[in-house]
N, C-alpha and C positions, 0 to 999 in steps of 0.2 A: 501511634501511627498505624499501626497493624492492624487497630479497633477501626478507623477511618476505612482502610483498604476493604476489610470484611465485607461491612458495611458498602461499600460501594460495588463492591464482586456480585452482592445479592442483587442490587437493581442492574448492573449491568447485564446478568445473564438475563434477568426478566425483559430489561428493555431491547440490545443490543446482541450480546452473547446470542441468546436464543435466536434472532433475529437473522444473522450471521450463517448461522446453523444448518436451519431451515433452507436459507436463499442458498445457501452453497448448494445444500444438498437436490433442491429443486432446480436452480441457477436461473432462477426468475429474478427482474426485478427488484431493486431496493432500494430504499431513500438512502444516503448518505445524509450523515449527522455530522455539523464542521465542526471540524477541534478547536478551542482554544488557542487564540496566539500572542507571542510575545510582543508586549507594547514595548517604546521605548525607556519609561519608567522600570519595566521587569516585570509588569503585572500581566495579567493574563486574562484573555478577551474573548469574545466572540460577536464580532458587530451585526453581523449577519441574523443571529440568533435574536443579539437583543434590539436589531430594527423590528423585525417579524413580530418578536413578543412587545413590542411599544411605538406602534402608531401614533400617539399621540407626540413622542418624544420626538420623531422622522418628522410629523407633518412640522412640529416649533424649530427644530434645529436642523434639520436635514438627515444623511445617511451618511456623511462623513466619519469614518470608522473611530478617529481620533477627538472628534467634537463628543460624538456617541459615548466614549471611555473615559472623555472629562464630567460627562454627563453622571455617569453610573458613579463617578468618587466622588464629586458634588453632591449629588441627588439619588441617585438613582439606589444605592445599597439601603440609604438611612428609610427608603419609599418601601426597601424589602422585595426591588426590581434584580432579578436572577444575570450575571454578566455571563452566564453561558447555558448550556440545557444540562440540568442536573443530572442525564447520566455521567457527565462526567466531574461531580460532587458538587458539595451543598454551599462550600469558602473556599473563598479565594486561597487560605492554606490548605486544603487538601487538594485542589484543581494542582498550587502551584508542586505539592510534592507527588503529583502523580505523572505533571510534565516533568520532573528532571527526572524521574522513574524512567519514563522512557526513550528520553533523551539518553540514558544510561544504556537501555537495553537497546539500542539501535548503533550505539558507539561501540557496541561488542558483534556487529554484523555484518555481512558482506551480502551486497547485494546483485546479483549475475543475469545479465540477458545481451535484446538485442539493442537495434535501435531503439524501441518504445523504453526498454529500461536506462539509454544513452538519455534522451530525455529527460528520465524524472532526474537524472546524474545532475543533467545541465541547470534542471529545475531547482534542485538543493542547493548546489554553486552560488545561487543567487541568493540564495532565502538563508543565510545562514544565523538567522534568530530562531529558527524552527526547533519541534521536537526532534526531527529526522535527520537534523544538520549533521550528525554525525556519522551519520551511514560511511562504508567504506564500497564501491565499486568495480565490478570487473565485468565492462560492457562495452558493447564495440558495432559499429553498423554491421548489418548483413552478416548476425555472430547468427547461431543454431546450435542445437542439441546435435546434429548429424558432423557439424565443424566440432563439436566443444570434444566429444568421443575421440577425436584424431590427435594425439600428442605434437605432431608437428606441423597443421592446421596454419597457415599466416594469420587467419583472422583472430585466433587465441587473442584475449586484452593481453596489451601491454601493464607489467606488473614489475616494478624498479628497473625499469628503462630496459626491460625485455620480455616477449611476446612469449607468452607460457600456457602449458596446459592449464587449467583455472585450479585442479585439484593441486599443483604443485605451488600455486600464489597463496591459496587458500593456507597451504602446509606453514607458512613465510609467515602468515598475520597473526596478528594476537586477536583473535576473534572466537566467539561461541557458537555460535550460528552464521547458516546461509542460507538466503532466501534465490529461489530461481523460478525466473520465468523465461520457456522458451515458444514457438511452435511455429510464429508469425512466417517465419523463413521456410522450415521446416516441414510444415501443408505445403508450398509450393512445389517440393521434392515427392513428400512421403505420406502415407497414410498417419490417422490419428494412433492406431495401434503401433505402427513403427517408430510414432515420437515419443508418445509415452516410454516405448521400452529404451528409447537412446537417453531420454532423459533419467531415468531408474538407471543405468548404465554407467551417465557422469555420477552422479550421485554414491553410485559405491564404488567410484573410483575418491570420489573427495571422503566419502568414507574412511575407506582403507589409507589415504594419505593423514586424514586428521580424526584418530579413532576419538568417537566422544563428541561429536560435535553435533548437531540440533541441525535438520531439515526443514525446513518449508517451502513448499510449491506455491508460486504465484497463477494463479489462473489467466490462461491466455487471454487477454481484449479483444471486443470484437470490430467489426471492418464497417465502414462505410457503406451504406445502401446499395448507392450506384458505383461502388468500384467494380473496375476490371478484375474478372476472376483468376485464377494464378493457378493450377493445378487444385488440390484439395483446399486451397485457402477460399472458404467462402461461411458464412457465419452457422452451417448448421452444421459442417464438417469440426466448426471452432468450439461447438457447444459440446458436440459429442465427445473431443476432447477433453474438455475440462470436467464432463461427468467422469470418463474414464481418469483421468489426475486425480480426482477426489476418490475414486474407487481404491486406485494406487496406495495415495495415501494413507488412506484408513487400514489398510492393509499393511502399511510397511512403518505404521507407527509416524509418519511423518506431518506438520504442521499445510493446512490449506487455508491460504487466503482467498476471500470469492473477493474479485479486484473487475468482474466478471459483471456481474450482476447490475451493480450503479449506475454502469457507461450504455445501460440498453435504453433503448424506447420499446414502443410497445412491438412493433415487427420484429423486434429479436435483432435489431442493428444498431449501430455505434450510435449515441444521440450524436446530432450535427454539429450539436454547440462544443462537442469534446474533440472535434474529430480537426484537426491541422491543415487537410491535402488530399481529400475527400475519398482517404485509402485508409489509412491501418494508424496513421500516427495520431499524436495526442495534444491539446492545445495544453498551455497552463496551467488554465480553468482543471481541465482534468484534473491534473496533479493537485494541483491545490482542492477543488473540493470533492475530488474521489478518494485519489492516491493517498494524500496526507489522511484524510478522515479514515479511513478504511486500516491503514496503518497504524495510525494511533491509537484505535481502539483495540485491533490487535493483540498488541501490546499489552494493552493493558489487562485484554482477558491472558494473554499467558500469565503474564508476573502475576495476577490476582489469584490463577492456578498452581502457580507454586510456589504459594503461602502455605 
């Protein structure tokens, strides 16, 4: 299995990895690649991918995702037709032992924001065949890095049927890591320099409560074109932010997801088709083919990292 992993850690950084890297560190632009997903057999898909790569299969049967998967076990593997995009492997056993990989490593995780992270919460609720089904949560409407800093804060998540500092929920879980994204709220108060530093802030407070435990920053989303502006929340104030997080981060040793980059058009705003309420929130589609893809790959560059 190990030889498999190797093996795929190299074309990932070439394809992905590197890919990731770059976009973070620019925070340009990037195609999201869709993950794999669980069929109801247990098998592992990507309809998306293999309509794209088989024209001829879409125009005889349609794009029915499920017609598509009878298709590829029928015909379509013995034809030597790909059921996903080979960064993420070559057979359906290494696809399937890299989804419970990090199905694994996301059931050791906590994931903390505002609404937009209330969202992807509500979005996992539903999908629970996914690799991310097992995320654990502490997110709340109209939460903040400037609310998450205050111990006695009302908006703190509720965390076993009471409203807590997130580093003392955090202290409570059996978890490894936490993932955070704040700022939405945030810019409407404070500058991007004064989020980053409340957010470094929580952080070594959930430090100090859970010594050992793995950081990563989510990169703030950005805002609909024609939204009403809110103090600092407006998308070049959100950019400048999330170059300073990635600054942060590399600096303080901690994990950056560019969750950032995929949701743009070319103006440097939310694509339309991602955006909910023609402000800051997030449709589905998002989640589904940003969040989860961007996610998964993730993952899998860490776990391939600490092989």
């Amino acid at each position: 299995m190990r030889s498999n992993r190797e093996g795929f850690g190299k074309k990932m950084f070439r394809r992905i990895g590197a890919g990731l890297l770059t976009a973070a560190l620019a925070l340009s632009p990037m195609q999201a690649l869709a993950a794999p997903e669980l069929m109801p057999d247990g098998g592992l898909f990507d309809a998306d991918y293999y309509a794209s790569q088989n024209p001829d299969v879409v125009a005889a049967l349609g794009s029915n995702p499920s017609v598509l998967y009878q298709h590829y076990l029928m015909a379509g593997r013995n034809e030597g037709r790909r059921l996903c995009d080979p960064v993420y492997g070559t057979t359906p056993e290494t696809i399937a032992a890299q989804y419970a990989a990090v199905r694994q490593y996301y059931s050791r995780s906590v994931f903390v924001g505002d609404s937009i992270m209330t969202g992807y919460w509500y979005y996992q609720a539903r999908h629970t065949g996914g690799a991310m089904a097992g995320i654990n949560f502490l997110a709340a409407k109209s939460y903040s890095a400037y609310h998450a800093v205050n111990p006695a804060d009302p908006l703190n998540p509720v965390y076993q049927g009471a409203s807590r500092p997130v580093w003392e929920s955090i202290a409570m879980m059996d978890v490894d890591r936490v993932f955070i994204m704040f700022g939405t709220n945030d810019l409407v108060v404070h500058d991007p320099a004064t989020t980053v530093a409340q957010i470094s802030q929580v952080i070594d407070m959930i430090k100090a409560a859970k010594p050992g435990i793995e950081i990563h920053v989510i990169a703030m989303t950005p805002m609909y074109a024609g939204a009403t502006l809110r103090g600092m929340l407006n998308n070049p104030s959100i950019a400048g932010m999330n170059t300073m997080l990635l600054q942060t981060a590399q600096a303080k040793g901690w994990g950056f997801v560019n969750i950032f980059s995929p949701l743009l058009i070319q103006d440097g705003s939310l694509n339309p088709v991602y955006c909910s309420d023609h402000y800051v929130h997030l449709t589905n589609a998002a989640y589904h083919d940003v969040w989860d893809t961007v996610f998964y790959t993730y993952a899998l560059q860490q776990i391939v990292g600490n092989q």
